[in-house]
C-alpha positions as CSV (number, residue, x, y, z in Angstrom):
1,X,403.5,164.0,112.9
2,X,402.1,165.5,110.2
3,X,403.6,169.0,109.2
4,X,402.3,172.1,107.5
5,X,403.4,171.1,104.4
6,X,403.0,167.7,104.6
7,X,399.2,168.6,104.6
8,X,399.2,171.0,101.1
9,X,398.4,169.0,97.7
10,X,400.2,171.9,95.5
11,X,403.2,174.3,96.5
12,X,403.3,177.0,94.2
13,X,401.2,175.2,91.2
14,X,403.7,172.4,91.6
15,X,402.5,169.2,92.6
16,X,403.6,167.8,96.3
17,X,403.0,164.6,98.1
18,X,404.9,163.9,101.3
19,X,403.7,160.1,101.9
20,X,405.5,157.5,100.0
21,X,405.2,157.3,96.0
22,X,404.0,160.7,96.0
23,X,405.5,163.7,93.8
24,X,407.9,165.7,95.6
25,X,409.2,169.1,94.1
26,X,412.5,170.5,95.5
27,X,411.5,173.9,96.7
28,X,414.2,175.4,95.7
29,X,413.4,174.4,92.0
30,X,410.4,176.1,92.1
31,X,411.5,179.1,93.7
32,X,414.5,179.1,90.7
33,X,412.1,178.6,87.8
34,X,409.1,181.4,89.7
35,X,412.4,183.7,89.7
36,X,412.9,183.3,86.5
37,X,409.7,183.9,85.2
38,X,409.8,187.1,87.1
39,X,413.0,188.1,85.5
40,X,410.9,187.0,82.1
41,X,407.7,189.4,82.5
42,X,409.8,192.2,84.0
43,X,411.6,192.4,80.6
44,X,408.5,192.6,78.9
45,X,407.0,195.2,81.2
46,X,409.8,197.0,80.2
47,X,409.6,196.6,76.6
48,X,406.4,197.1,76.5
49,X,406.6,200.4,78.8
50,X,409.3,201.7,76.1
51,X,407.1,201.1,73.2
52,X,404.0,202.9,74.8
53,X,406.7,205.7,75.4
54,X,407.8,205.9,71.4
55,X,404.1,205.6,70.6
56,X,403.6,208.8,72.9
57,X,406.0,210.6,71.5
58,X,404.8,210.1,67.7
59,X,401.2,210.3,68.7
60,X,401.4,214.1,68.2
61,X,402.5,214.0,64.3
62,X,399.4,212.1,63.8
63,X,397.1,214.2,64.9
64,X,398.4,217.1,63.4
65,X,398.3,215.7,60.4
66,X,394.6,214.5,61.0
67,X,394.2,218.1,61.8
68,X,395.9,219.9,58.8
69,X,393.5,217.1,56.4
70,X,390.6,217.3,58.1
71,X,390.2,221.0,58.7
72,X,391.5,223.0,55.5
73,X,389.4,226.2,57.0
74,X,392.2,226.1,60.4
75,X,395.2,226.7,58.0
């Protein structure tokens, strides 16, 4: 009897075989190393949330200083 996964040629991007001589991937592998990578991007989400924030909060200085060159008349 043939199962469902028994019938897939890739589990998440991994390749998987059930018949004999095929590649088999423990599941749980995968799901360790797609965890993982999670963790990985949600760090860098963060960091780059944080720098968009300092850039924000800068942005201001710039353009008043734009503004006080640009515009001599608006002193």
């Amino acid at each position: 009897m043939r199962g469902y996964f028994g019938s897939l040629t890739q589990v998440a991007g991994t390749p998987y075989s059930a018949s004999a001589g095929g590649t088999v991937k423990d599941i749980n592998e995968v799901l360790r190393r797609k965890k993982t990578q999670l963790e990985v991007l949600g760090k860098q989400i963060t960091q780059l949330q944080e720098a968009a924030e300092e850039l924000r909060s800068i942005a201001h200085l710039l353009q008043d200083d734009d503004n006080e060159q640009g515009h001599p008349a608006g002193r």
